[in-house]
mmJSON file of the N, C-alpha and C atoms, coordinates in Angstrom:
{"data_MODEL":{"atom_site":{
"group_PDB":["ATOM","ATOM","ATOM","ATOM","ATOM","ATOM","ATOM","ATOM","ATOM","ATOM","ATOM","ATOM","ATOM","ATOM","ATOM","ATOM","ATOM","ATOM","ATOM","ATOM","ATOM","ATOM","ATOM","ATOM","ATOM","ATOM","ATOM","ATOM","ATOM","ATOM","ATOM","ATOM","ATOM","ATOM","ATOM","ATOM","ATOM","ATOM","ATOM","ATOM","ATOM","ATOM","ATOM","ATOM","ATOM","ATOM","ATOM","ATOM","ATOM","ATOM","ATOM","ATOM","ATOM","ATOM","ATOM","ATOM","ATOM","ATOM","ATOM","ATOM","ATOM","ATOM","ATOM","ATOM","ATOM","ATOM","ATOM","ATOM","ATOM","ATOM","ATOM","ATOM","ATOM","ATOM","ATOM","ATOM","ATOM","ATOM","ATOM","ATOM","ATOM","ATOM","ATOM","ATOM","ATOM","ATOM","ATOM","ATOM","ATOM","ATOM","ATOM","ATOM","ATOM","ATOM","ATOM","ATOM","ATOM","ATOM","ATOM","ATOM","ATOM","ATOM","ATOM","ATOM","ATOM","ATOM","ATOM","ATOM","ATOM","ATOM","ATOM","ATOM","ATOM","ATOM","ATOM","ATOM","ATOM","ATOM","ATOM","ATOM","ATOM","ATOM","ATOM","ATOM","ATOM","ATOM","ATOM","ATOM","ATOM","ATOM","ATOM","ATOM","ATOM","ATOM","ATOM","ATOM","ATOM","ATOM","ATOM","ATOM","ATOM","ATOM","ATOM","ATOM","ATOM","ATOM","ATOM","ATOM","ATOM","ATOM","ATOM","ATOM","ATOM","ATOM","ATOM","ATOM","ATOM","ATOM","ATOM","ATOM","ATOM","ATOM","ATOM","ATOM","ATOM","ATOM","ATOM","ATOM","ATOM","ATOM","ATOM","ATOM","ATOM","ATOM","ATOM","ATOM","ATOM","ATOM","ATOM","ATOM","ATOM","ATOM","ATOM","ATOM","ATOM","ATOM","ATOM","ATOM","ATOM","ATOM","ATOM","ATOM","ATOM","ATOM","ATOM"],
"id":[1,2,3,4,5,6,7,8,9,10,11,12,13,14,15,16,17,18,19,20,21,22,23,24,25,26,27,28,29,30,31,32,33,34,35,36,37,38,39,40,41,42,43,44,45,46,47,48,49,50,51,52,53,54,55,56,57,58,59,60,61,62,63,64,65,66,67,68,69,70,71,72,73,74,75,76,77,78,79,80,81,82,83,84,85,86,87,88,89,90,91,92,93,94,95,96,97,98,99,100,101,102,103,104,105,106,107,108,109,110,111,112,113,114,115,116,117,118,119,120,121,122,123,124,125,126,127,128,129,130,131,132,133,134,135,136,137,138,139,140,141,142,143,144,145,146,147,148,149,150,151,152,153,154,155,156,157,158,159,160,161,162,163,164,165,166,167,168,169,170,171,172,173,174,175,176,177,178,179,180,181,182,183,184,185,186,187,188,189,190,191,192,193,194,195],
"type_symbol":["N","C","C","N","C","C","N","C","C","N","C","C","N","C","C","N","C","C","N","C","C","N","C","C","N","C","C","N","C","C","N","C","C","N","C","C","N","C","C","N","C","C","N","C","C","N","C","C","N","C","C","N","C","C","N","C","C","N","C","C","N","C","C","N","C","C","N","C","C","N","C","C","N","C","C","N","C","C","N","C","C","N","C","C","N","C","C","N","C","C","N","C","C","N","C","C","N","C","C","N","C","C","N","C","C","N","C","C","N","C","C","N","C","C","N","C","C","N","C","C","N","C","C","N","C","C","N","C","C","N","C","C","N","C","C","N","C","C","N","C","C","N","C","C","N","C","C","N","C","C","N","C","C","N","C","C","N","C","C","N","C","C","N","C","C","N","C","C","N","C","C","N","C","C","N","C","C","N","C","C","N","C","C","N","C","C","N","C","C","N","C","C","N","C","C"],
"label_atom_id":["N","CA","C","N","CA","C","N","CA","C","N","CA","C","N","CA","C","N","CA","C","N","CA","C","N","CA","C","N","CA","C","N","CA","C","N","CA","C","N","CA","C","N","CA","C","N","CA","C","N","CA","C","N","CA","C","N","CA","C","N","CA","C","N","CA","C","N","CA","C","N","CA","C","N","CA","C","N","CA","C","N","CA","C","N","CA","C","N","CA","C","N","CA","C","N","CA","C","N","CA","C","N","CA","C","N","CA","C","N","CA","C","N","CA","C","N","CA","C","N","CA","C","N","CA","C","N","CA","C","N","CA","C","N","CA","C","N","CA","C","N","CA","C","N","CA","C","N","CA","C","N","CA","C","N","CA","C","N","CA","C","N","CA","C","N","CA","C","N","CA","C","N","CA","C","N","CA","C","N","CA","C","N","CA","C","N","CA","C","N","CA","C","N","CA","C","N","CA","C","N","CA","C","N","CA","C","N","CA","C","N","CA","C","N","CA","C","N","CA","C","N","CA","C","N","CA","C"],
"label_alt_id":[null,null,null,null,null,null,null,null,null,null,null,null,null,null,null,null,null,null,null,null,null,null,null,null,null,null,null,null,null,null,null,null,null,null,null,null,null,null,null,null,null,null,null,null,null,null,null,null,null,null,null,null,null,null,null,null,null,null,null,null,null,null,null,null,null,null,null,null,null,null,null,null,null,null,null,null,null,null,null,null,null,null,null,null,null,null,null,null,null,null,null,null,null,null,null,null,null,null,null,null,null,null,null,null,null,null,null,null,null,null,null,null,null,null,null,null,null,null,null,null,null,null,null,null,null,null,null,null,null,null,null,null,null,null,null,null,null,null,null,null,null,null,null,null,null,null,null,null,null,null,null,null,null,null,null,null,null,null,null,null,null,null,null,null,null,null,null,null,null,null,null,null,null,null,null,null,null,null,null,null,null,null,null,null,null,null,null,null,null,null,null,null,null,null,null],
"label_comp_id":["UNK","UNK","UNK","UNK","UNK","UNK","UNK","UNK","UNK","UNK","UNK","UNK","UNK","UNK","UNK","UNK","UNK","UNK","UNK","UNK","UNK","UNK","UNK","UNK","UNK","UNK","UNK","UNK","UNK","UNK","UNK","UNK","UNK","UNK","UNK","UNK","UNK","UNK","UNK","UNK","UNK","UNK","UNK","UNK","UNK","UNK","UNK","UNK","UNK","UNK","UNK","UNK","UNK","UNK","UNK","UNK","UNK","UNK","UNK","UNK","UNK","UNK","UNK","UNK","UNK","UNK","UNK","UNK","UNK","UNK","UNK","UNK","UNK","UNK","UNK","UNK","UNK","UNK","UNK","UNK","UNK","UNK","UNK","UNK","UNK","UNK","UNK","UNK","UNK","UNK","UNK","UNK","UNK","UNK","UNK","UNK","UNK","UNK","UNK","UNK","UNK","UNK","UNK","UNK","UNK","UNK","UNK","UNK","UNK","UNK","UNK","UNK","UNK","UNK","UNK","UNK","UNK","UNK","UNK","UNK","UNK","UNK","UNK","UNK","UNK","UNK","UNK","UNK","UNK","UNK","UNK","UNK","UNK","UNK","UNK","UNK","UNK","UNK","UNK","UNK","UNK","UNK","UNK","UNK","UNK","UNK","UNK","UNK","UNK","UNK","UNK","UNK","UNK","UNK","UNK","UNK","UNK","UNK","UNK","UNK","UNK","UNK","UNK","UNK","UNK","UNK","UNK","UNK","UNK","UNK","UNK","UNK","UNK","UNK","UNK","UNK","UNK","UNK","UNK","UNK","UNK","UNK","UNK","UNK","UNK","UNK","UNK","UNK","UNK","UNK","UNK","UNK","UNK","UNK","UNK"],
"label_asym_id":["A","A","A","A","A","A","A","A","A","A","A","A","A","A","A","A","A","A","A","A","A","A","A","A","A","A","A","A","A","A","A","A","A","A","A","A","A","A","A","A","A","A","A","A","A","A","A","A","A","A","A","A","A","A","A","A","A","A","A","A","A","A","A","A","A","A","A","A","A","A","A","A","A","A","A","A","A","A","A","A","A","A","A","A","A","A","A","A","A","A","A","A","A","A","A","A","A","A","A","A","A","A","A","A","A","A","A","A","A","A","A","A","A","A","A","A","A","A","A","A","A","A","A","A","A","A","A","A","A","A","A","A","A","A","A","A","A","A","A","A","A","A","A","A","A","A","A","A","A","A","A","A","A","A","A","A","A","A","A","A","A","A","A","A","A","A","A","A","A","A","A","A","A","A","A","A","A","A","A","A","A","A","A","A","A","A","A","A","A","A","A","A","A","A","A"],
"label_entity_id":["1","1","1","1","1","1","1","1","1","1","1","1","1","1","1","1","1","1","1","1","1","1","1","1","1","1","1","1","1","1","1","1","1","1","1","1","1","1","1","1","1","1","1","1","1","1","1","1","1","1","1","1","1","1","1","1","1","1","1","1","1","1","1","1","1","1","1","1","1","1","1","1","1","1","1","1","1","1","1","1","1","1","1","1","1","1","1","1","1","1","1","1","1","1","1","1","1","1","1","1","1","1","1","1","1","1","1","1","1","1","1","1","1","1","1","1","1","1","1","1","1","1","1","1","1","1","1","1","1","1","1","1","1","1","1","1","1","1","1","1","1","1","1","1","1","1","1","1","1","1","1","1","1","1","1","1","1","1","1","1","1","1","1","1","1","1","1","1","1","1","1","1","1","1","1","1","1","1","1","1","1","1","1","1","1","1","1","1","1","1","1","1","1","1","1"],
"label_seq_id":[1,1,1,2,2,2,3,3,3,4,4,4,5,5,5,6,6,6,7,7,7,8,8,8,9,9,9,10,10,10,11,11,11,12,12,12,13,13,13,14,14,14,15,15,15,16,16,16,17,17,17,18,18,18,19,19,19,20,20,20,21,21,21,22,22,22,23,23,23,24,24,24,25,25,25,26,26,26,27,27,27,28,28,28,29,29,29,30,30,30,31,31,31,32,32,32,33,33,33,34,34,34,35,35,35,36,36,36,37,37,37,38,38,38,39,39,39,40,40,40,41,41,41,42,42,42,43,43,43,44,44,44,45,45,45,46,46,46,47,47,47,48,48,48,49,49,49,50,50,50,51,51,51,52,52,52,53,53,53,54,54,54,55,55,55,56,56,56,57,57,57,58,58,58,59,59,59,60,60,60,61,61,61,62,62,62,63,63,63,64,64,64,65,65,65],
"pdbx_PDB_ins_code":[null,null,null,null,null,null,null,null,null,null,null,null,null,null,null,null,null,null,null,null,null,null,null,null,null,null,null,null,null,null,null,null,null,null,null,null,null,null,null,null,null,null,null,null,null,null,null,null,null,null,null,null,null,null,null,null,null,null,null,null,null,null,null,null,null,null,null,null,null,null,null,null,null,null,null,null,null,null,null,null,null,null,null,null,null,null,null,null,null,null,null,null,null,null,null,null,null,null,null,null,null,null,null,null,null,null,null,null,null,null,null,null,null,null,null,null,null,null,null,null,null,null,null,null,null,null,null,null,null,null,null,null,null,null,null,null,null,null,null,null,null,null,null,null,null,null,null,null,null,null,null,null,null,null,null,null,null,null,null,null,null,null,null,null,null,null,null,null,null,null,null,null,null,null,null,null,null,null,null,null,null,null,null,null,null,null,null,null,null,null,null,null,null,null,null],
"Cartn_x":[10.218,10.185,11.523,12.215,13.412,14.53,15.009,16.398,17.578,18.009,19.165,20.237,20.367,21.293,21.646,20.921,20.827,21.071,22.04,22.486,21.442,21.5,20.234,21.076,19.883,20.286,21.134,20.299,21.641,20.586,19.422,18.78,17.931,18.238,17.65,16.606,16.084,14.53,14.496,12.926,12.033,10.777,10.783,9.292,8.562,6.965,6.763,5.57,5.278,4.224,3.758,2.393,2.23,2.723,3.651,4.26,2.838,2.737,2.44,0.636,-0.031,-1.392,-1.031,-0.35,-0.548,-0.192,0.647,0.656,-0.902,-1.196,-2.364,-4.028,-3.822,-4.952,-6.302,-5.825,-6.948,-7.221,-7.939,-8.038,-8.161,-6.91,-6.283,-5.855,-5.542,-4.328,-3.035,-2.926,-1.637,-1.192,-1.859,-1.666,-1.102,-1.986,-1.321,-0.151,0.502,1.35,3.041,2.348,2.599,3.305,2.242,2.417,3.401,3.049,4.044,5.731,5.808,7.206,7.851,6.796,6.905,7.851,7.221,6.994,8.169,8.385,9.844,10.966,10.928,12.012,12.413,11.257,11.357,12.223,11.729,12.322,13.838,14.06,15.448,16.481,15.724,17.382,17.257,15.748,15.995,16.908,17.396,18.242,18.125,18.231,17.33,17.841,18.559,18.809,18.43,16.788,15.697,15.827,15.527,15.23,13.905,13.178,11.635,11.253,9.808,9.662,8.268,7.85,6.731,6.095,4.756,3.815,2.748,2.683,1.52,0.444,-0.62,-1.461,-2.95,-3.876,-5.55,-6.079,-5.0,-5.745,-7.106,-7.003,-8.607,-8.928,-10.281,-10.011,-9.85,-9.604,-8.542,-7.235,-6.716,-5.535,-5.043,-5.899,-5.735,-5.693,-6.516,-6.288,-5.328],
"Cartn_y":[-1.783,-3.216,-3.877,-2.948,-3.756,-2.892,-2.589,-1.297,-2.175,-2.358,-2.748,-2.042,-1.051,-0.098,0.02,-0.837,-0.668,-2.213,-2.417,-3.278,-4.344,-5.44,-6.298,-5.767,-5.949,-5.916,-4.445,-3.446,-2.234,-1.233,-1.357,-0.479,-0.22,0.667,0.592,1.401,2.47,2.864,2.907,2.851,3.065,3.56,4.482,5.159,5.148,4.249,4.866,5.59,6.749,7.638,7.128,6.464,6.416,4.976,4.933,3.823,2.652,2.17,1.002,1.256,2.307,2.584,2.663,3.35,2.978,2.309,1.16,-0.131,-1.338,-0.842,-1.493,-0.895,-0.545,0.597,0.219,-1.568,-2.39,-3.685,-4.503,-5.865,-6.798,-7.116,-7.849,-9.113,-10.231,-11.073,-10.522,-9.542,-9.035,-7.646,-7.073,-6.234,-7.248,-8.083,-8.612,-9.068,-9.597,-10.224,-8.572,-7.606,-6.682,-6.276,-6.261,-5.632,-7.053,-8.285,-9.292,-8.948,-8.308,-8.452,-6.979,-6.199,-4.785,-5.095,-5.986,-6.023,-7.335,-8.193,-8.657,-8.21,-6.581,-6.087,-5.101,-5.001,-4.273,-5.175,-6.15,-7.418,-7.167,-7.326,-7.88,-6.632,-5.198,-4.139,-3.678,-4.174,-4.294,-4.641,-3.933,-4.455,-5.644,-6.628,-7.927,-7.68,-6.865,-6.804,-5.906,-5.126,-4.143,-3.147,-3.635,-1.985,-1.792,-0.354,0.154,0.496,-0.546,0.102,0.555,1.875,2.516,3.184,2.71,2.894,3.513,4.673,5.388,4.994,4.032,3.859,4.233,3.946,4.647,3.433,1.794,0.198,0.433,0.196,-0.351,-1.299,-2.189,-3.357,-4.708,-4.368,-5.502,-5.731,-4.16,-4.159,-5.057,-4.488,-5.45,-6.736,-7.013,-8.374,-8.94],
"Cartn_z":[-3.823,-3.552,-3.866,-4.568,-4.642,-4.499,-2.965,-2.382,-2.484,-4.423,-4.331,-3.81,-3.561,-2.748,-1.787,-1.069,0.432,0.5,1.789,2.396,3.245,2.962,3.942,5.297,6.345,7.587,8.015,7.216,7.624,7.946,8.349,8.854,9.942,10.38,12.001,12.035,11.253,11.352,9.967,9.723,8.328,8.765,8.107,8.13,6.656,6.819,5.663,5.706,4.963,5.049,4.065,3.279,2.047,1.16,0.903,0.063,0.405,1.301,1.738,0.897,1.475,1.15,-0.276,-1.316,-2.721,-3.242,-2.709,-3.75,-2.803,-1.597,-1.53,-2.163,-3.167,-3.584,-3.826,-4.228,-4.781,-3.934,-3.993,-3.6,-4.389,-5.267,-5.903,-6.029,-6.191,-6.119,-6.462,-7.52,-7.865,-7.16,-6.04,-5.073,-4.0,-3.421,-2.575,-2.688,-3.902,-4.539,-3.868,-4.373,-4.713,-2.769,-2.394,-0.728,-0.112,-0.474,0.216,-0.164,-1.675,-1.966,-1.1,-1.278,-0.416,1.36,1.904,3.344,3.309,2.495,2.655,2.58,1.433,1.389,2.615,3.026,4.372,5.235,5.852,6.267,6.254,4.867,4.492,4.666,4.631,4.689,6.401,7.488,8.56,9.447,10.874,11.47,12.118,12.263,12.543,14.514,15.271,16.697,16.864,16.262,16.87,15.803,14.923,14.125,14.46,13.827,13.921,12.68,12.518,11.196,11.597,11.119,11.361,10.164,10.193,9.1,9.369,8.492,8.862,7.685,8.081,6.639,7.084,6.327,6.315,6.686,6.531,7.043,6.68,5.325,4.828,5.251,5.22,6.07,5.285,3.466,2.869,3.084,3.555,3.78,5.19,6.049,7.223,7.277,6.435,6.267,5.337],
"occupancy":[1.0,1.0,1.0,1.0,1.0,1.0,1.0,1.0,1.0,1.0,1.0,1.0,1.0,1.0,1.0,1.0,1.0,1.0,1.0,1.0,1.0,1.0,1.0,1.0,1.0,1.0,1.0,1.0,1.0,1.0,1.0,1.0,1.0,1.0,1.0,1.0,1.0,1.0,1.0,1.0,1.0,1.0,1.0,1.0,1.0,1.0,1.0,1.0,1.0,1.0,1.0,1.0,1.0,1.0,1.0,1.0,1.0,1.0,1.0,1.0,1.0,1.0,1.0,1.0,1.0,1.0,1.0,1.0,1.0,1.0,1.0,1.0,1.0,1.0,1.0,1.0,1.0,1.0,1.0,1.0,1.0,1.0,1.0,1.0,1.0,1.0,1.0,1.0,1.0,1.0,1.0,1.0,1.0,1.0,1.0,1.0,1.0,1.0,1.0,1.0,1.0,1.0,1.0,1.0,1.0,1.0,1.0,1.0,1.0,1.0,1.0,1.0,1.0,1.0,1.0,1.0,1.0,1.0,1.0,1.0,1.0,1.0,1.0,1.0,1.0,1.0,1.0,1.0,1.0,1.0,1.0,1.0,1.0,1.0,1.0,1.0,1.0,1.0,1.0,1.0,1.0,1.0,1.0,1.0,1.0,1.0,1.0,1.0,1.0,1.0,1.0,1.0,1.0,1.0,1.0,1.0,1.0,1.0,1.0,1.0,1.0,1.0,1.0,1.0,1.0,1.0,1.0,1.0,1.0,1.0,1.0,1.0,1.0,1.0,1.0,1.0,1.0,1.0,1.0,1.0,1.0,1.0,1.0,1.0,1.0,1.0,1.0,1.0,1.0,1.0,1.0,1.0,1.0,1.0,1.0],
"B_iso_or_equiv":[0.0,0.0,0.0,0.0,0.0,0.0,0.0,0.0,0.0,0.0,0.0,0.0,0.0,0.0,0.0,0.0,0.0,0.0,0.0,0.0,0.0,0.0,0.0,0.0,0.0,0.0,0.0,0.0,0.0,0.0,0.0,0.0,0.0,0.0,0.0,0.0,0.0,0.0,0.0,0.0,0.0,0.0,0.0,0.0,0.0,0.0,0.0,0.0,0.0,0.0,0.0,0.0,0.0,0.0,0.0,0.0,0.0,0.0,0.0,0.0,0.0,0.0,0.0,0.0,0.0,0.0,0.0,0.0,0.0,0.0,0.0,0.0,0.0,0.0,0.0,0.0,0.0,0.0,0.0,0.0,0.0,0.0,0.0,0.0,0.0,0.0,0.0,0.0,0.0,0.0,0.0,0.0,0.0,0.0,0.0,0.0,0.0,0.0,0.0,0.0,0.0,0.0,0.0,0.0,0.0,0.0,0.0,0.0,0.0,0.0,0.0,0.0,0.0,0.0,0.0,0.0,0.0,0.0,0.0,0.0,0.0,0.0,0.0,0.0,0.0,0.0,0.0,0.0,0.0,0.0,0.0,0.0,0.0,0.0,0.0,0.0,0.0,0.0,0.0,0.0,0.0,0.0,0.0,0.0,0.0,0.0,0.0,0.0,0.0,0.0,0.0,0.0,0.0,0.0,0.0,0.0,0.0,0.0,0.0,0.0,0.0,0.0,0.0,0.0,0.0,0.0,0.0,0.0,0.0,0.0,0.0,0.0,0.0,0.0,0.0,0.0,0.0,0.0,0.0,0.0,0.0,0.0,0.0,0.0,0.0,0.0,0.0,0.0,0.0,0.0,0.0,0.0,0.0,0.0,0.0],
"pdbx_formal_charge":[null,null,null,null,null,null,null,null,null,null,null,null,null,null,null,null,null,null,null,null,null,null,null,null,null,null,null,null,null,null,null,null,null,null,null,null,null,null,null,null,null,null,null,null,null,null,null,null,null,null,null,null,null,null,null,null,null,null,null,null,null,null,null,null,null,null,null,null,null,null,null,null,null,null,null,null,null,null,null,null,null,null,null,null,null,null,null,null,null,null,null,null,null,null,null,null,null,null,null,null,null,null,null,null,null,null,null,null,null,null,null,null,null,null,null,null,null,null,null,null,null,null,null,null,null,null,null,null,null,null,null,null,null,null,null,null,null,null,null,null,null,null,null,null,null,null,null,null,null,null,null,null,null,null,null,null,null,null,null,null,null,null,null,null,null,null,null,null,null,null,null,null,null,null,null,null,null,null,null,null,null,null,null,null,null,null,null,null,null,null,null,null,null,null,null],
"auth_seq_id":[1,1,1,2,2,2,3,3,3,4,4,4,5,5,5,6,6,6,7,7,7,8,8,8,9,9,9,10,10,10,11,11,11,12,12,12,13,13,13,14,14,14,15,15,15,16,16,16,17,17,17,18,18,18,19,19,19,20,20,20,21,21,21,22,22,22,23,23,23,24,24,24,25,25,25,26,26,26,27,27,27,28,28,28,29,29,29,30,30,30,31,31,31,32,32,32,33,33,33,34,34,34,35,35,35,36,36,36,37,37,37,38,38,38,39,39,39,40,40,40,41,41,41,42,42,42,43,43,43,44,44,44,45,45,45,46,46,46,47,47,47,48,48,48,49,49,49,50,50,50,51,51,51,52,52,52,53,53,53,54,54,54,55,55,55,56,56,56,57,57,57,58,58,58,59,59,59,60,60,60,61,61,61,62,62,62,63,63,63,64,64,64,65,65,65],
"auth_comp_id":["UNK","UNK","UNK","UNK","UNK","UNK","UNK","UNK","UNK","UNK","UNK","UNK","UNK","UNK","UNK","UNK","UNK","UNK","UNK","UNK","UNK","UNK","UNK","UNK","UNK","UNK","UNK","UNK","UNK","UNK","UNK","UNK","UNK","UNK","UNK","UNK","UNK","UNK","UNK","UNK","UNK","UNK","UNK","UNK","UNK","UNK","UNK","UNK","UNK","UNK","UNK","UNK","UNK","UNK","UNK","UNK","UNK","UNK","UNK","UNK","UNK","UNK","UNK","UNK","UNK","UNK","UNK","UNK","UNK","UNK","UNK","UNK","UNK","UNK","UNK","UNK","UNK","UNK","UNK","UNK","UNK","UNK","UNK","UNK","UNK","UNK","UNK","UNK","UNK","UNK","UNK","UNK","UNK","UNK","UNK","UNK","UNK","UNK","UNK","UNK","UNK","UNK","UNK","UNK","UNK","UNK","UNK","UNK","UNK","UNK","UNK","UNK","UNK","UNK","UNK","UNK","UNK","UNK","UNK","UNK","UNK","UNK","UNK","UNK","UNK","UNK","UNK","UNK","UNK","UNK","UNK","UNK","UNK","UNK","UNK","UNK","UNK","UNK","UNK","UNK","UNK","UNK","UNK","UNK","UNK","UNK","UNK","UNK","UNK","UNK","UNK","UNK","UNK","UNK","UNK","UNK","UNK","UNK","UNK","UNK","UNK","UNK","UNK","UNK","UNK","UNK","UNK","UNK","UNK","UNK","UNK","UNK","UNK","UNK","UNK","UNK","UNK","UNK","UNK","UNK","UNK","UNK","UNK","UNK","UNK","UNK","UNK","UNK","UNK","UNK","UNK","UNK","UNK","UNK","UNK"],
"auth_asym_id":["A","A","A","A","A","A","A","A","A","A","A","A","A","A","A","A","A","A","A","A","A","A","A","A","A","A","A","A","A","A","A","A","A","A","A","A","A","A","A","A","A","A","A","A","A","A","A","A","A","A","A","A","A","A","A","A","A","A","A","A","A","A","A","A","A","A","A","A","A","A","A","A","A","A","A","A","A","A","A","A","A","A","A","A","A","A","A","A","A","A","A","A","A","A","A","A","A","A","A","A","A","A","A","A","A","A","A","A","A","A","A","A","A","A","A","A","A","A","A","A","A","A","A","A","A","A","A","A","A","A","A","A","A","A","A","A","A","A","A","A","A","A","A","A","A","A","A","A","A","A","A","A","A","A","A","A","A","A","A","A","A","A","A","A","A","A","A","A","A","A","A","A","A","A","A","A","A","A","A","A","A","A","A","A","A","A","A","A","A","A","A","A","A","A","A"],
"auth_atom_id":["N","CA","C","N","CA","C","N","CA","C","N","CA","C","N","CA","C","N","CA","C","N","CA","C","N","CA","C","N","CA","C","N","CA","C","N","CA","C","N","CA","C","N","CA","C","N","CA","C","N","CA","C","N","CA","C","N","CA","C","N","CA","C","N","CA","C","N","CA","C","N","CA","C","N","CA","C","N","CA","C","N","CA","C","N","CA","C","N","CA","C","N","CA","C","N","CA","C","N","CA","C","N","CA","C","N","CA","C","N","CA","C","N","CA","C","N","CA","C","N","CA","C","N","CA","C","N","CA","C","N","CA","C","N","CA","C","N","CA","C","N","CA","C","N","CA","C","N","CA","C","N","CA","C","N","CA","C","N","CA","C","N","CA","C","N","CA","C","N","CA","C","N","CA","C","N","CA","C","N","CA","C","N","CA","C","N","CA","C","N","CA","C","N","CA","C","N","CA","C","N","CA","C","N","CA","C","N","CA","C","N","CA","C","N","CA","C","N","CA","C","N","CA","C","N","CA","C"],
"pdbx_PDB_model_num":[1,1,1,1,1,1,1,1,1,1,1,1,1,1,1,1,1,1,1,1,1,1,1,1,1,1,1,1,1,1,1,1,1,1,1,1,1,1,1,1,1,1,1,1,1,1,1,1,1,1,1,1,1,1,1,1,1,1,1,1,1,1,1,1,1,1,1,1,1,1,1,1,1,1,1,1,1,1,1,1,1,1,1,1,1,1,1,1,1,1,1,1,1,1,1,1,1,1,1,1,1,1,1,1,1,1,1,1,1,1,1,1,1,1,1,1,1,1,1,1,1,1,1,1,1,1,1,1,1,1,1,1,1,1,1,1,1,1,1,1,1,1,1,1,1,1,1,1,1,1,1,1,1,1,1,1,1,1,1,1,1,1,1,1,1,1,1,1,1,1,1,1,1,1,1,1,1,1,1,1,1,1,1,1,1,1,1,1,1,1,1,1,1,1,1]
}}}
């Protein structure tokens, strides 16, 4: 949740296998809390002129929502 190493805007694919399904494990306020800061940092080291980010998850249906 937090790729200080990595450059905002410097990435053109992300794959995640996993990551995403275990910080969503529960149905929380502090999971969700948890998956929002997740999915901004995604956001932020994205290429914003078409990167791909692809997620392979199990989409429970808290998660979906």
């Amino acid at each position: 949740m937090k790729m200080t190493s990595i450059d905002s805007d410097s990435m053109d694919y992300i794959v995640d296998k996993g990551t995403f399904d275990a910080l969503c494990s529960e149905n929380s306020l502090d999971t969700q809390e948890k998956c929002k800061a997740y999915m901004n940092e995604i956001v932020r080291v994205m290429n914003p002129k078409g990167g791909l980010f692809l997620c392979v998850s199990l989409l429970e249906d808290f998660v979906l929502q």
